[in-house]
C-alpha positions as a printed Julia matrix, in Angstrom:
130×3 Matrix{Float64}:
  27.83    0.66   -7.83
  26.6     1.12   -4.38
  28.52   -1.45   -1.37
  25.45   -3.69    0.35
  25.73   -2.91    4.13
  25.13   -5.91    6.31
  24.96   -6.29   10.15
  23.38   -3.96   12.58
  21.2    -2.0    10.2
  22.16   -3.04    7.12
  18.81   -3.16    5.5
  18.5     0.56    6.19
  20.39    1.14    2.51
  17.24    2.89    1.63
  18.12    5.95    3.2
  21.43    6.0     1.23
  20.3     8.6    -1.72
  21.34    8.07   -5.23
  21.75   10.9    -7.14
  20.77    9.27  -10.22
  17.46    8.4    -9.94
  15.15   10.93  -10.9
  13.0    12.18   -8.04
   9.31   13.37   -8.88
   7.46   16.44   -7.9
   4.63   16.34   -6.23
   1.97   17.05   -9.18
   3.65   14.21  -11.07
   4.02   11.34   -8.25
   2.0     8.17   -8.82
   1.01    4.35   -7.44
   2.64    2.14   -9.81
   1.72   -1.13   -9.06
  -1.27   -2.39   -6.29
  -1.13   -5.74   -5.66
  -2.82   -7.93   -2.69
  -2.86  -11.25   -1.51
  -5.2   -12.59    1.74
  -3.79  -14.4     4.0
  -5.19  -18.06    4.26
  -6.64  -17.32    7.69
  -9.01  -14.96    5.83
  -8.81  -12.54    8.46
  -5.81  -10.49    6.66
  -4.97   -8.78    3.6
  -1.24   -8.24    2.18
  -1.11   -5.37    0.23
   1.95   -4.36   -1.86
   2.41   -0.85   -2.92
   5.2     0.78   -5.68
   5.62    4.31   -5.83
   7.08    6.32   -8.03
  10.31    8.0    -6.24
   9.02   11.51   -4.73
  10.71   14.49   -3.91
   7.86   15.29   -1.05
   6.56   12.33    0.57
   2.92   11.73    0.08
   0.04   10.83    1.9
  -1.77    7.34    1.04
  -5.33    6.15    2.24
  -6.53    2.4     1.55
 -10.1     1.5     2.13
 -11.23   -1.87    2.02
 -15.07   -2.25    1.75
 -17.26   -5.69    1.22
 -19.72   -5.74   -1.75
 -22.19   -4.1     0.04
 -20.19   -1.24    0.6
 -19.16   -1.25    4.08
 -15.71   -0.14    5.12
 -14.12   -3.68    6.43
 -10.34   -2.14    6.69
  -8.99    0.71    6.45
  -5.51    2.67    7.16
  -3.54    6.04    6.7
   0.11    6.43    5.75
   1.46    9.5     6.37
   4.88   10.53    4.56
   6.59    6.66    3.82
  10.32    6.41    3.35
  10.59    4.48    0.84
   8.86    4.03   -2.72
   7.87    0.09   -2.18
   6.14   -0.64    0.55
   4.45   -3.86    2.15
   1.8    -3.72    4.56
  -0.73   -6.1     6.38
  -4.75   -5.07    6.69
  -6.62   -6.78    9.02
 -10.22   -7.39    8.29
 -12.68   -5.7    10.98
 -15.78   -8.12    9.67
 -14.14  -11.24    7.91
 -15.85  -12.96    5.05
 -18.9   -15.3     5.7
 -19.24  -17.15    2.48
 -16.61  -18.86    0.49
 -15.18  -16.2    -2.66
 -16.45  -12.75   -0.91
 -15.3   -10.31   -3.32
 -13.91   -7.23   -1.58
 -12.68   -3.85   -3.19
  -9.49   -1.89   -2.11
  -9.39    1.74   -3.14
  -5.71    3.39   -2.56
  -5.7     7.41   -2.85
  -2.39    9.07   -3.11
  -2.36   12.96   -2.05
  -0.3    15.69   -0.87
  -1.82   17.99    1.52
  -1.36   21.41   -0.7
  -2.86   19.53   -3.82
  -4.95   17.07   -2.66
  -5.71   13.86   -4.62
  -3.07   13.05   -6.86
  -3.73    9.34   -8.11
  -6.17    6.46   -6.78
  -6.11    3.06   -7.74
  -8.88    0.17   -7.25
  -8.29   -3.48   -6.64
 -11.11   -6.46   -6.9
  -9.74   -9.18   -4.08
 -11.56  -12.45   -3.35
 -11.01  -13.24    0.38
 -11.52  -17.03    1.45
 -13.54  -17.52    4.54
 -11.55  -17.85    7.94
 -10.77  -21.29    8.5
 -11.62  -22.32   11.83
């Protein structure tokens, strides 16, 4: 059983490796789970990701685009720490109409072997309140 750390970096136990989990090579890392959740402002877009744990840390892209198509978000991260991550998009061209249905599309890679997994996500984003 590992000892919680508290106090000045004490949420840092992710770096602490356990040697029994079972790390996976690239060829076999996926996205678990994709969730996301707008914020009321309808300006933002939480986005949850689980990984499975990696040997070699990835690359992920996530692409938001409106139902026409157009890119409304997007970001880039490059080699995460850690296997669940929590991040916050912010909407270039917020919603206009009340229930604007959006698309997120996360691709997982690795630059020797390119795409690896991609998931897609419908999300209904309120409009901003004003």
């Amino acid at each position: 059983m590992r000892k919680r750390v508290f106090g000045y970096n004490g949420r840092m136990e992710f770096f602490l490796t356990d040697p029994d989990i079972e790390r996976l090579p690239p060829a076999d890392t996926r996205l678990l789970d994709l969730r996301a959740e707008p914020y009321p402002d309808g300006k933002r877009l939480r986005v949850t990701l689980d990984l499975t744990p990696f040997q070699q840390k990835p690359y992920l892209e996530l692409t938001l685009t409106d139902s026409a198509g157009e890119v409304v978000a997007e970001t880039s991260i490059v080699e995460p720490v850690a296997w669940g991550l929590e991040l916050t998009l912010h909407l270039l061209k917020p919603g206009t109409t009340p229930g604007d249905i959006y698309k997120l599309t996360v691709f997982l890679s690795f630059p020797d072997l390119g795409e690896i997994d991609r998931r897609d996500l419908t999300v209904e984003i309120p409009s901003p309140k004003v």
